[in-house]
N, CA, C and O atoms as CSV, one atom per row, in Angstrom:
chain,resi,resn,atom,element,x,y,z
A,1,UNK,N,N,214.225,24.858,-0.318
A,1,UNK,CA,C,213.025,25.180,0.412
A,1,UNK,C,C,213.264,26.341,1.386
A,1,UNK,O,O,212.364,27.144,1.636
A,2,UNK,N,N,214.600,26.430,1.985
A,2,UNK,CA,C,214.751,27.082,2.784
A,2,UNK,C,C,215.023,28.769,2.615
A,2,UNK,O,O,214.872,29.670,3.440
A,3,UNK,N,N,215.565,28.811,0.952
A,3,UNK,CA,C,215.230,30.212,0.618
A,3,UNK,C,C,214.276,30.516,-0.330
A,3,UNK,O,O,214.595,31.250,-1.265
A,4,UNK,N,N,212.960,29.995,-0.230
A,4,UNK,CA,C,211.888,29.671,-0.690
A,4,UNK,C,C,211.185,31.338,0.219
A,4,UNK,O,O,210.917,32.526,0.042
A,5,UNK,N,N,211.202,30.072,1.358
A,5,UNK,CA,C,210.799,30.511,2.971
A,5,UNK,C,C,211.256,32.404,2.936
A,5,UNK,O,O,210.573,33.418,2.799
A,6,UNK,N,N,212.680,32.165,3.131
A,6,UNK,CA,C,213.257,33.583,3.499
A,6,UNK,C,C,213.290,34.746,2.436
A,6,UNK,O,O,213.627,35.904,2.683
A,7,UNK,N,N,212.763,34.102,0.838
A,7,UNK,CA,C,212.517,35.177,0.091
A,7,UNK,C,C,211.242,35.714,0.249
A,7,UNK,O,O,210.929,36.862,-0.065
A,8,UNK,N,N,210.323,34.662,0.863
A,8,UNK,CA,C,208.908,35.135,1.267
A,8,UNK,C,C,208.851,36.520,1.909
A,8,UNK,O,O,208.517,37.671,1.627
A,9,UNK,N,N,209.398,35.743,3.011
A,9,UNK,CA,C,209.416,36.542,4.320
A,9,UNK,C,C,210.355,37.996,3.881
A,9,UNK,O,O,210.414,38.697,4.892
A,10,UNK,N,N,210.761,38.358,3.241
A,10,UNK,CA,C,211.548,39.272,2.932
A,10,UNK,C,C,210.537,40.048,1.951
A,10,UNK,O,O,210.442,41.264,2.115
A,11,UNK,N,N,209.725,39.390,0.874
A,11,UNK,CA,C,208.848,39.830,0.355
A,11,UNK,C,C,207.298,40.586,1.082
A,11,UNK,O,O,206.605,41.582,0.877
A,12,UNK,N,N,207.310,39.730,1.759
A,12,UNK,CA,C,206.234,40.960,2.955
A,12,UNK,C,C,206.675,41.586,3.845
A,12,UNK,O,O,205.887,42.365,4.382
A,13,UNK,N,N,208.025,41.526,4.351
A,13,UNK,CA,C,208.575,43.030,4.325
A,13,UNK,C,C,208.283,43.694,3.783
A,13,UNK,O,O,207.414,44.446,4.225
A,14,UNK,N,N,208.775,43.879,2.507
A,14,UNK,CA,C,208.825,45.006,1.592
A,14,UNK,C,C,207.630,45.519,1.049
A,14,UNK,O,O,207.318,46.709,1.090
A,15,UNK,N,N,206.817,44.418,0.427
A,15,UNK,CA,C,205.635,44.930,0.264
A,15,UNK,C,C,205.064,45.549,1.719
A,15,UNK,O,O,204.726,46.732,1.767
A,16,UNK,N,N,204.986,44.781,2.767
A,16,UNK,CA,C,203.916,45.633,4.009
A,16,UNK,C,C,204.540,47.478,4.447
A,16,UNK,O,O,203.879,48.382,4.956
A,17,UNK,N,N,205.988,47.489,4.009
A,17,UNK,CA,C,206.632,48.933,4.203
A,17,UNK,C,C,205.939,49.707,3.339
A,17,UNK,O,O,205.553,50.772,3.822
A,18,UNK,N,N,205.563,49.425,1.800
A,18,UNK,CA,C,205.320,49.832,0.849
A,18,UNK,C,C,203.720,50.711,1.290
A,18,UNK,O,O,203.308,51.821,0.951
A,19,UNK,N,N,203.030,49.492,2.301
A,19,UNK,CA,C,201.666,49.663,2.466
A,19,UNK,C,C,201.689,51.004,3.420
A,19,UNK,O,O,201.058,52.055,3.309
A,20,UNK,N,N,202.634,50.583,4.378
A,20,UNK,CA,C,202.401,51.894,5.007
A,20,UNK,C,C,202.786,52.876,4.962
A,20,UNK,O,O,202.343,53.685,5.777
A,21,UNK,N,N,204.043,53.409,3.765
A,21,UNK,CA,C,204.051,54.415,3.258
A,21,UNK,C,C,202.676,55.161,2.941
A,21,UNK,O,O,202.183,56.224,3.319
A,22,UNK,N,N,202.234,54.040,2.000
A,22,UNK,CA,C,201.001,54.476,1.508
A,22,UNK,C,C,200.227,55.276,2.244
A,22,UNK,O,O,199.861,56.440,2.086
A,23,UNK,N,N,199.991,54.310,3.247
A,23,UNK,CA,C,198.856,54.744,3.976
A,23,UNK,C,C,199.136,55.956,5.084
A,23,UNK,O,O,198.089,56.326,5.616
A,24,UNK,N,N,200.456,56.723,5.591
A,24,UNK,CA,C,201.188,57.857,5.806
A,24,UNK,C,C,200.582,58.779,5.180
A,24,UNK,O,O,199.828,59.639,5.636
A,25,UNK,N,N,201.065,58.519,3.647
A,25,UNK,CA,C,200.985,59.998,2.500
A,25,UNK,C,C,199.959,59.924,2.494
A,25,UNK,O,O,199.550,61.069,2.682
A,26,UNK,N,N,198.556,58.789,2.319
A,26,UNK,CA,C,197.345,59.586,2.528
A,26,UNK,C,C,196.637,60.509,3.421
A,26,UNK,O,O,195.782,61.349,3.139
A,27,UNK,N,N,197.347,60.077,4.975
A,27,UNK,CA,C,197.079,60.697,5.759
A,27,UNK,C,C,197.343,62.199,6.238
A,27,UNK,O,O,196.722,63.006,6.929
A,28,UNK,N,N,198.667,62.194,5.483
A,28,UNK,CA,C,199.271,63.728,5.547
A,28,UNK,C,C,198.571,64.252,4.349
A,28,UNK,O,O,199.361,65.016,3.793
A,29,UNK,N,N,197.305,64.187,3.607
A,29,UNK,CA,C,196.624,65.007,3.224
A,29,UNK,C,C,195.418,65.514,3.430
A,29,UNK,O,O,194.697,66.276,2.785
A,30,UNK,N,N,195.282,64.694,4.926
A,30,UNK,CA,C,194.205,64.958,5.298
A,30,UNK,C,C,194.520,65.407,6.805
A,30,UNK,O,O,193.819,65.179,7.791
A,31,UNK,N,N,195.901,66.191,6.747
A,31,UNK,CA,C,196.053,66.491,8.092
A,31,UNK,C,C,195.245,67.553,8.875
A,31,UNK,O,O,194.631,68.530,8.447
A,32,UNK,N,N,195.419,67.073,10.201
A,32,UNK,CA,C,194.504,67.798,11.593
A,32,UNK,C,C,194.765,69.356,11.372
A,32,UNK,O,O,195.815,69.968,11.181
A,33,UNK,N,N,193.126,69.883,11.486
A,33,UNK,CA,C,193.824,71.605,11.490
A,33,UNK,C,C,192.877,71.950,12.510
A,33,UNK,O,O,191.715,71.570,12.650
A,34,UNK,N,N,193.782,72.971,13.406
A,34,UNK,CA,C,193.112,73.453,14.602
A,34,UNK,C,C,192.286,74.136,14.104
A,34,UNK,O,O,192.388,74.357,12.898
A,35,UNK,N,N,190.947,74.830,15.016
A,35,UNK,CA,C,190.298,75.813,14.639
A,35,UNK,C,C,189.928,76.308,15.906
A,35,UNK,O,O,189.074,75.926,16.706
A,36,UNK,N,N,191.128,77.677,15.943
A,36,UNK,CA,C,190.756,78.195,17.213
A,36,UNK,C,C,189.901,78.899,17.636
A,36,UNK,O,O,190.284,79.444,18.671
A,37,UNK,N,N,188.415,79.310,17.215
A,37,UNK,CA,C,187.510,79.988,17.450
A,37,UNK,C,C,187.953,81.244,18.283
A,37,UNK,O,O,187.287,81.623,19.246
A,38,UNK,N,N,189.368,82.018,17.785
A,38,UNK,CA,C,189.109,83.001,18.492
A,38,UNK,C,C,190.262,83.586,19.620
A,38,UNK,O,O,190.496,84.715,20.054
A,39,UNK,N,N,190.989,81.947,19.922
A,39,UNK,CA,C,191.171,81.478,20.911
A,39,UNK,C,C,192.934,81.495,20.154
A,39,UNK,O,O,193.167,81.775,18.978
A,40,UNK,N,N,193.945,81.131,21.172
A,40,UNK,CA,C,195.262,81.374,20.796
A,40,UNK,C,C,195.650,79.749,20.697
A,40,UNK,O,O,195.398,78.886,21.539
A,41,UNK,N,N,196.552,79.541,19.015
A,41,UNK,CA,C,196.506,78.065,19.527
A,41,UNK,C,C,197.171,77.840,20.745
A,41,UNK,O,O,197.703,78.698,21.449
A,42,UNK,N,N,197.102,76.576,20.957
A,42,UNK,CA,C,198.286,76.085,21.935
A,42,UNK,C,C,199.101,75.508,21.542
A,42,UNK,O,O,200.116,75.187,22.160
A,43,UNK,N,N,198.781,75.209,20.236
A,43,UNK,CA,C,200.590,74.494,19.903
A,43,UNK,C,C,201.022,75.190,18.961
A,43,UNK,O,O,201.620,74.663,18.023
A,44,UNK,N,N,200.834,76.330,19.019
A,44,UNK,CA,C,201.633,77.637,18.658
A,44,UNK,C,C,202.844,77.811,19.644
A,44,UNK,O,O,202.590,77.786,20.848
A,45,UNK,N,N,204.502,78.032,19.112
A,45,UNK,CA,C,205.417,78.782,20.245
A,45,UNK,C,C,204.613,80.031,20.483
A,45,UNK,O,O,203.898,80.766,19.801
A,46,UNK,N,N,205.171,79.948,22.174
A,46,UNK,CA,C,205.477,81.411,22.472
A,46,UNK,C,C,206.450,82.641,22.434
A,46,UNK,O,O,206.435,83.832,22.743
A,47,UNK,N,N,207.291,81.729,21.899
A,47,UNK,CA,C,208.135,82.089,22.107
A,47,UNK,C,C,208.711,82.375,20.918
A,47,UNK,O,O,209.007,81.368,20.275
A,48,UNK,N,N,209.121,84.021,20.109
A,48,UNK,CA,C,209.362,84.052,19.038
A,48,UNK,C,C,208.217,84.513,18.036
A,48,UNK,O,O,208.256,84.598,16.808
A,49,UNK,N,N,207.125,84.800,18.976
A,49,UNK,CA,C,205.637,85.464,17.976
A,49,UNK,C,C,205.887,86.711,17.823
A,49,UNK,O,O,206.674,87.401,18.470
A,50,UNK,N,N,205.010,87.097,16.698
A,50,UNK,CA,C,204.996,88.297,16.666
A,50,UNK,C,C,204.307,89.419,17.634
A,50,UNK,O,O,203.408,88.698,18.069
A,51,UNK,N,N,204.098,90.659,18.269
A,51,UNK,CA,C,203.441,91.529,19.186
A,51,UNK,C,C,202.557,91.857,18.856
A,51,UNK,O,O,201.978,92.755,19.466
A,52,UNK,N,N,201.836,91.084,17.329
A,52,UNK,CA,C,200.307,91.796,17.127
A,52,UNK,C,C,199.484,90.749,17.066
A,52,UNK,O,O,198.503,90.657,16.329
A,53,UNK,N,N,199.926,89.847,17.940
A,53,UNK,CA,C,198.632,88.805,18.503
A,53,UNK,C,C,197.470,89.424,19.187
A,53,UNK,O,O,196.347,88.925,19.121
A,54,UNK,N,N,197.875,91.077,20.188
A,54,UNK,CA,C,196.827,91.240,20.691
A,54,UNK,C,C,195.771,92.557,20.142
A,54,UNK,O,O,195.176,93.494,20.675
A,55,UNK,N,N,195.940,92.010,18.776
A,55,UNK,CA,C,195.305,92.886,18.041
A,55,UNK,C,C,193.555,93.497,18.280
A,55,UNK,O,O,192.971,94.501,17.872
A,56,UNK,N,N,193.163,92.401,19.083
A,56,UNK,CA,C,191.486,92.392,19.678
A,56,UNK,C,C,191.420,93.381,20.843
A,56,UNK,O,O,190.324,93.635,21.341
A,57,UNK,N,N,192.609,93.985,21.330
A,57,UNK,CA,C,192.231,94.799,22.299
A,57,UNK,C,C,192.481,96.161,22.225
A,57,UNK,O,O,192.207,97.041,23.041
A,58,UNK,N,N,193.272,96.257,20.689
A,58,UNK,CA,C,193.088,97.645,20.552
A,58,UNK,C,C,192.138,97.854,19.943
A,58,UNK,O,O,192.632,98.522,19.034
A,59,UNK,N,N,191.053,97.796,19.717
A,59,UNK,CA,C,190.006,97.879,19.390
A,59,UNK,C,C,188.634,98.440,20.427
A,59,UNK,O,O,187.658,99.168,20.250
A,60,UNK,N,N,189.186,97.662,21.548
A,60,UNK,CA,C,188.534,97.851,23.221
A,60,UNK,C,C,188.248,99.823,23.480
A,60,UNK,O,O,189.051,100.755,23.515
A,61,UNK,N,N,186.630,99.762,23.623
A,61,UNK,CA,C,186.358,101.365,23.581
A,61,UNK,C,C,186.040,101.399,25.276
A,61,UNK,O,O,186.306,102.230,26.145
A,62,UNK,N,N,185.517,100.412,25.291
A,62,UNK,CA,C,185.028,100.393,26.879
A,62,UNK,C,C,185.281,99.392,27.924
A,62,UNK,O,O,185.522,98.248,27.539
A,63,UNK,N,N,185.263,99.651,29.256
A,63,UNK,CA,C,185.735,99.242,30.422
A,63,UNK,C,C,185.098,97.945,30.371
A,63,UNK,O,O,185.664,96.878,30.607
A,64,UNK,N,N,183.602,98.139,29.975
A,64,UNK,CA,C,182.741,96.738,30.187
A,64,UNK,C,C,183.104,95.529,29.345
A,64,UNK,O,O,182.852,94.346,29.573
A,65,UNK,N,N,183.726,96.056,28.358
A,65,UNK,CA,C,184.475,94.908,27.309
A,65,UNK,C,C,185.999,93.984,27.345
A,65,UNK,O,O,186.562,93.177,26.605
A,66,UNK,N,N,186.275,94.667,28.726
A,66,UNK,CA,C,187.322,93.705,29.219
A,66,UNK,C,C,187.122,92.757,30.351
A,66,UNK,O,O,186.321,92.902,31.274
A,67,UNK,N,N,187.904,91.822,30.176
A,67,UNK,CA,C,187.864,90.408,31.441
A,67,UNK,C,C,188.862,89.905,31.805
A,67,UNK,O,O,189.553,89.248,31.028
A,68,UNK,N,N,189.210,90.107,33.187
A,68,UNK,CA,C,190.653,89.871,33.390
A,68,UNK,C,C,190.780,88.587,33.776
A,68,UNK,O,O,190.216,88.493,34.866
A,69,UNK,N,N,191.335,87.302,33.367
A,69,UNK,CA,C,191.098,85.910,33.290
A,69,UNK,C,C,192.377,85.335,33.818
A,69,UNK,O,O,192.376,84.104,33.790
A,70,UNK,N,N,193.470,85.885,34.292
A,70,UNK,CA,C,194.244,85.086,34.994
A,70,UNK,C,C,195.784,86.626,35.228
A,70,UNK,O,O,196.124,87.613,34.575
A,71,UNK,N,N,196.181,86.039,36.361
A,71,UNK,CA,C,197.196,86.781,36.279
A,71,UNK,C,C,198.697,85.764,36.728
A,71,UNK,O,O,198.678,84.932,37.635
A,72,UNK,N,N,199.571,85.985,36.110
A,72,UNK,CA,C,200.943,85.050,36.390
A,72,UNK,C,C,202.103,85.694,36.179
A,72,UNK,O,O,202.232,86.768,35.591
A,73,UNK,N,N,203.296,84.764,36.859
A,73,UNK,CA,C,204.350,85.833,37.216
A,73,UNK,C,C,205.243,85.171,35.938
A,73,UNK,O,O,205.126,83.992,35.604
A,74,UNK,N,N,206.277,86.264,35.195
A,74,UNK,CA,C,206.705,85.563,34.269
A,74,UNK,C,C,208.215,85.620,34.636
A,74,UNK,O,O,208.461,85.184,35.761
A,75,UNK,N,N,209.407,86.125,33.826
A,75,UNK,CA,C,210.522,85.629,33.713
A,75,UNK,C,C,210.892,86.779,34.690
A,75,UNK,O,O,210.127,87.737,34.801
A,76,UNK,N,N,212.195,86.698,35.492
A,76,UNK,CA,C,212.171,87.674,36.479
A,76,UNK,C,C,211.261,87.906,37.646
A,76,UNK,O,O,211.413,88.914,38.336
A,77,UNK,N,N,210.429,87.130,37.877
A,77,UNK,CA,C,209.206,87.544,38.685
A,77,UNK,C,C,208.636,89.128,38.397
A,77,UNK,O,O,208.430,90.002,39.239
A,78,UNK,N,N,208.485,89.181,37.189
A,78,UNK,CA,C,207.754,90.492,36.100
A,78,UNK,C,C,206.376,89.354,35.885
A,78,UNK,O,O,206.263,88.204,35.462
A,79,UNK,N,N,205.368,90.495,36.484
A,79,UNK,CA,C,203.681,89.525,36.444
A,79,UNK,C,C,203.580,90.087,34.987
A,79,UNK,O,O,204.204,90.960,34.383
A,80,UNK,N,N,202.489,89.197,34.638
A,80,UNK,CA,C,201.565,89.420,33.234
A,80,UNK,C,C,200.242,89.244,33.354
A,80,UNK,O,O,199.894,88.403,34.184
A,81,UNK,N,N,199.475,89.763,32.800
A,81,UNK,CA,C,197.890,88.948,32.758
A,81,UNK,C,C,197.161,88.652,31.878
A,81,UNK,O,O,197.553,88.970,30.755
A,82,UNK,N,N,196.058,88.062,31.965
A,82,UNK,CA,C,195.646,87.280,30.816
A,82,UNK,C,C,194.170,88.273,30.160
A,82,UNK,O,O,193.093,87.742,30.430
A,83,UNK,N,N,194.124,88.949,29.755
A,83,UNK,CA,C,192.622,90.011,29.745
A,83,UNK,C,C,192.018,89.735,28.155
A,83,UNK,O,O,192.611,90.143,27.156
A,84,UNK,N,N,191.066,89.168,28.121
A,84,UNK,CA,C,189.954,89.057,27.037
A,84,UNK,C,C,191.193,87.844,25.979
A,84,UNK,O,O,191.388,87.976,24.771
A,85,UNK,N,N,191.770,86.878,26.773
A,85,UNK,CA,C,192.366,85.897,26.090
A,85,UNK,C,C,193.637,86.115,25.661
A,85,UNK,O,O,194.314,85.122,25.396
A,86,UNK,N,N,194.310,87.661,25.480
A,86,UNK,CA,C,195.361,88.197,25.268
A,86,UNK,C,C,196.704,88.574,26.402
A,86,UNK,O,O,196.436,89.375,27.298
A,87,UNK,N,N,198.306,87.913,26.333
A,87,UNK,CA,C,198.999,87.899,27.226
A,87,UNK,C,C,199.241,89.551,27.340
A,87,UNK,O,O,199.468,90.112,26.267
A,88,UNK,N,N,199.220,90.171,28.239
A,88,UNK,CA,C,199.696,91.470,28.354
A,88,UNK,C,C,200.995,92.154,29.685
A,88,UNK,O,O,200.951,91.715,30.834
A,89,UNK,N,N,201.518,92.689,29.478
A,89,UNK,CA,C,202.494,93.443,30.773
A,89,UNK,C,C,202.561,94.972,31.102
A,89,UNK,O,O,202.459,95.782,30.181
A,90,UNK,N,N,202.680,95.263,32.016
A,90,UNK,CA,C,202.821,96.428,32.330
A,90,UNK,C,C,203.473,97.359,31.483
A,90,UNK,O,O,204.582,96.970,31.117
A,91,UNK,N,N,203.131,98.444,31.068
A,91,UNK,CA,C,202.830,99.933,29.922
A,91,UNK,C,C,203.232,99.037,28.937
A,91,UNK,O,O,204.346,99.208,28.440
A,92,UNK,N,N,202.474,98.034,28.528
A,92,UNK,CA,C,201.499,97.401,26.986
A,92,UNK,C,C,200.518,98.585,26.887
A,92,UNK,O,O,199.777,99.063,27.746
A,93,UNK,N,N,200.743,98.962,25.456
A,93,UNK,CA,C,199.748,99.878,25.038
A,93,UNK,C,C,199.009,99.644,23.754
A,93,UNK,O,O,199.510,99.602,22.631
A,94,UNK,N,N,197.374,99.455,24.171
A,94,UNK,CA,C,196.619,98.451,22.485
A,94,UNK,C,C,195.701,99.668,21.891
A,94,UNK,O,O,194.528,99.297,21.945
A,95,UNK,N,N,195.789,100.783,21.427
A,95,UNK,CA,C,195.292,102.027,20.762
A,95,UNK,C,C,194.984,102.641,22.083
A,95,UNK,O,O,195.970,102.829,22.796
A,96,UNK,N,N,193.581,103.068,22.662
A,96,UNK,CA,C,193.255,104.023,24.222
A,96,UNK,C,C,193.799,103.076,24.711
A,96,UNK,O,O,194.566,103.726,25.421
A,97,UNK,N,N,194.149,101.628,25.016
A,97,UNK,CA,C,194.228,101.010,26.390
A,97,UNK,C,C,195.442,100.884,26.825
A,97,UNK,O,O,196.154,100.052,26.263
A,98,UNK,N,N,196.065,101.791,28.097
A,98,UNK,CA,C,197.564,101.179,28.375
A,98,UNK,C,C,196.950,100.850,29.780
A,98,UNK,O,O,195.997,101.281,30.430
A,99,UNK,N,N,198.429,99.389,30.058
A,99,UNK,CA,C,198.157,98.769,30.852
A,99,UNK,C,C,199.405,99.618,32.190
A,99,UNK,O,O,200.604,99.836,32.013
A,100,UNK,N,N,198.587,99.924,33.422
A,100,UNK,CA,C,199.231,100.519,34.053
A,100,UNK,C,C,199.839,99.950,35.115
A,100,UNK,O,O,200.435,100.886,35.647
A,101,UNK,N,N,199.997,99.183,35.604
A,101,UNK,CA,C,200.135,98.097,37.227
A,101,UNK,C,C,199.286,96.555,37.168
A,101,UNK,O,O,198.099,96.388,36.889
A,102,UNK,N,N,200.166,95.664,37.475
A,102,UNK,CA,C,199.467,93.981,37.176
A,102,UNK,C,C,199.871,93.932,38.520
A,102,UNK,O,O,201.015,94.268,38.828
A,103,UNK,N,N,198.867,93.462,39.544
A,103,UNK,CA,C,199.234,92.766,40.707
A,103,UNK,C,C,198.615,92.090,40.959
A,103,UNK,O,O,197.580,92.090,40.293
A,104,UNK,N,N,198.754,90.833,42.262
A,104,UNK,CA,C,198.213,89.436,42.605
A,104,UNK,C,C,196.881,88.842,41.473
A,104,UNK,O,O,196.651,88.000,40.604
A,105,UNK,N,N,196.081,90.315,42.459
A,105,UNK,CA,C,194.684,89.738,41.804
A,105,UNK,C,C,194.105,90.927,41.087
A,105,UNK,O,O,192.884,91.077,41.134
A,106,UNK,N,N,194.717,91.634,40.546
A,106,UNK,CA,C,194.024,93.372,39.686
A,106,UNK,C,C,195.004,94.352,38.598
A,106,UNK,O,O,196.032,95.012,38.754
A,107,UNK,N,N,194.366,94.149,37.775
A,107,UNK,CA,C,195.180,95.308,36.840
A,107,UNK,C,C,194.921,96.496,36.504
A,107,UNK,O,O,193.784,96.749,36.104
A,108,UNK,N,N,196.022,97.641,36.591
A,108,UNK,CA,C,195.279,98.999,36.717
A,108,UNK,C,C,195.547,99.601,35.378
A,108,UNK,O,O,196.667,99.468,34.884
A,109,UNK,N,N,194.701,100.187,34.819
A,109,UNK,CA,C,194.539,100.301,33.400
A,109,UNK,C,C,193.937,101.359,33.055
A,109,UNK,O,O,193.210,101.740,33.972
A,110,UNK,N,N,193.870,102.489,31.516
A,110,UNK,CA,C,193.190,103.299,31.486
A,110,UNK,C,C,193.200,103.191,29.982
A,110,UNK,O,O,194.097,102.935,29.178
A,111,UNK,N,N,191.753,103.501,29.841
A,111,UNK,CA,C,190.852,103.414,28.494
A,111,UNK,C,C,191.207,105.391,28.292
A,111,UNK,O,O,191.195,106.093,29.303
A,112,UNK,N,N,191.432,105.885,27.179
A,112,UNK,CA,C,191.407,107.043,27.023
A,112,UNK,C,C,191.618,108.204,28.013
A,112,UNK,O,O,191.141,109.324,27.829
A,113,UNK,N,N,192.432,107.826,29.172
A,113,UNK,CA,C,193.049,108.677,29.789
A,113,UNK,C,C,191.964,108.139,30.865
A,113,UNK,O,O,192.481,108.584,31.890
A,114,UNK,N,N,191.039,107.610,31.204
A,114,UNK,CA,C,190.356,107.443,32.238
A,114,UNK,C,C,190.587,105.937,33.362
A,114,UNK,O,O,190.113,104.858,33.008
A,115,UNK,N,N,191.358,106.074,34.692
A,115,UNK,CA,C,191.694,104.944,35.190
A,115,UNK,C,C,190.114,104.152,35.575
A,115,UNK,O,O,188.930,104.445,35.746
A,116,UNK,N,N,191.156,102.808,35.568
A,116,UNK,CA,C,190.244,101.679,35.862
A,116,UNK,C,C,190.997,100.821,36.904
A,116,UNK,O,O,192.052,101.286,37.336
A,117,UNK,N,N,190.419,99.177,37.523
A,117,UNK,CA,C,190.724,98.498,37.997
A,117,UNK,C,C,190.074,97.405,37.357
A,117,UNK,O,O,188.909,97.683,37.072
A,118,UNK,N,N,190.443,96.210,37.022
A,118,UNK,CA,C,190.567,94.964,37.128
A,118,UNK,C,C,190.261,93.845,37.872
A,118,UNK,O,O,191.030,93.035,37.354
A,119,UNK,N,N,189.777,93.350,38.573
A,119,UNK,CA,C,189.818,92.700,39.660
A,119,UNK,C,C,189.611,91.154,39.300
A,119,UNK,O,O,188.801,91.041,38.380
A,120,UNK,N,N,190.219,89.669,39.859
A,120,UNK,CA,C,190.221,88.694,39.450
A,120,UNK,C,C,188.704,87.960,40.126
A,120,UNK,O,O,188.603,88.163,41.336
A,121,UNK,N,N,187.761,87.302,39.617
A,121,UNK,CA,C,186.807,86.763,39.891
A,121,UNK,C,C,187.139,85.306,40.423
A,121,UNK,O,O,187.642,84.354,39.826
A,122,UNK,N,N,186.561,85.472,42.154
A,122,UNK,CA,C,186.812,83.890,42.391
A,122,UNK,C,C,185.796,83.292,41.712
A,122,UNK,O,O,184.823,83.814,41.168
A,123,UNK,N,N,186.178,81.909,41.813
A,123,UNK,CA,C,185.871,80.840,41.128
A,123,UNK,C,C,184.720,80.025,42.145
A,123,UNK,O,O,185.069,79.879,43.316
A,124,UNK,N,N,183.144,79.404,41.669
A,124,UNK,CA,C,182.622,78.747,42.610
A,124,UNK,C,C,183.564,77.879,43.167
A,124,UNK,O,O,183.380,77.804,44.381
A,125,UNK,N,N,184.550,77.153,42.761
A,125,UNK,CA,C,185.345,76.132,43.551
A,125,UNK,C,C,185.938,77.100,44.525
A,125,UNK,O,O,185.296,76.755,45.517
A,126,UNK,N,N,186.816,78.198,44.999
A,126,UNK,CA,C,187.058,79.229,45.358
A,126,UNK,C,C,186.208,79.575,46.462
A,126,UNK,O,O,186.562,79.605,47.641
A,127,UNK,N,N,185.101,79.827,46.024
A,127,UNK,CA,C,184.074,80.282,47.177
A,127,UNK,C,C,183.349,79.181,48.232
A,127,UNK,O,O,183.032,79.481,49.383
A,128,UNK,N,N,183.154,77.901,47.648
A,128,UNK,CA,C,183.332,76.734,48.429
A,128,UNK,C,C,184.137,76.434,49.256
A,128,UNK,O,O,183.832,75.796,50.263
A,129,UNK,N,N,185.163,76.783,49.026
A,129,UNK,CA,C,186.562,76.310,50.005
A,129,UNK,C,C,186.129,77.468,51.370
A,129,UNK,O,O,186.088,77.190,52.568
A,130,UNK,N,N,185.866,78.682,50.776
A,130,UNK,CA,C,185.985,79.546,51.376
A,130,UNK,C,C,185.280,79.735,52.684
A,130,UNK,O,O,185.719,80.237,53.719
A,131,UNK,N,N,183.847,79.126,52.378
A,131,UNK,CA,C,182.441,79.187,53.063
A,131,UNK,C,C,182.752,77.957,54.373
A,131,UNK,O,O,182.243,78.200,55.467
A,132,UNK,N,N,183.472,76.839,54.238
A,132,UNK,CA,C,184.210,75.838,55.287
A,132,UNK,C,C,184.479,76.232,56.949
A,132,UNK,O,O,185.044,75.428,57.690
């Protein structure tokens, strides 16, 4: 009786492993796919990409078509910024646009030989604090 019992129990082991194999491999054919609208994944490395991620900004004819969306300091305390979703650094050059000076809150830049500025937009949370 007693290895009645323990061949059972050994038997739904094996069969219940069996099940969830199964049910694994179905799932890895229906695996999750990002869709970044545009947008850079995030569970993409950074590390190790190629330099023509910021292919959307050489394209950029005019001043009004850029948005400077964050600026951060990277390795070395060498800043970078974040402009129309694309990481960029100082003399990055995307067809007319080289990037000329990244500081705190502004990047100085020129579209076809003509300078510009940048400037970072506070945030209503930002301007709340501010108004106190």
């Amino acid at each position: 009786m007693r290895k009645i019992i323990v061949y059972t129990l050994i038997l739904i082991a094996v069969l219940s492993a069996f099940a969830s194999c199964a049910y694994c491999a179905d799932k890895a054919d229906n695996a999750f796919s990002y869709d970044p609208k545009g947008r850079r994944d995030p569970f993409a490395p950074l590390v190790g990409q190629e330099r023509g991620t910021a292919a959307g900004l050489e394209s950029i004819a005019s001043f009004d078509d850029l948005k400077l969306e964050g600026v951060a300091v990277g390795a070395q305390g060498r800043q970078v910024a974040i402009i129309n979703g694309q990481m960029v650094k100082e003399k990055d050059k995307f067809g007319a646009l080289l990037i000329k000076k990244i500081s705190r809150r502004s990047v100085e830049l020129s579209i076809e030989n003509r300078d510009y500025t940048l400037t970072l937009q506070e945030s209503e949370k930002d301007n709340a604090g501010s108004k106190k």
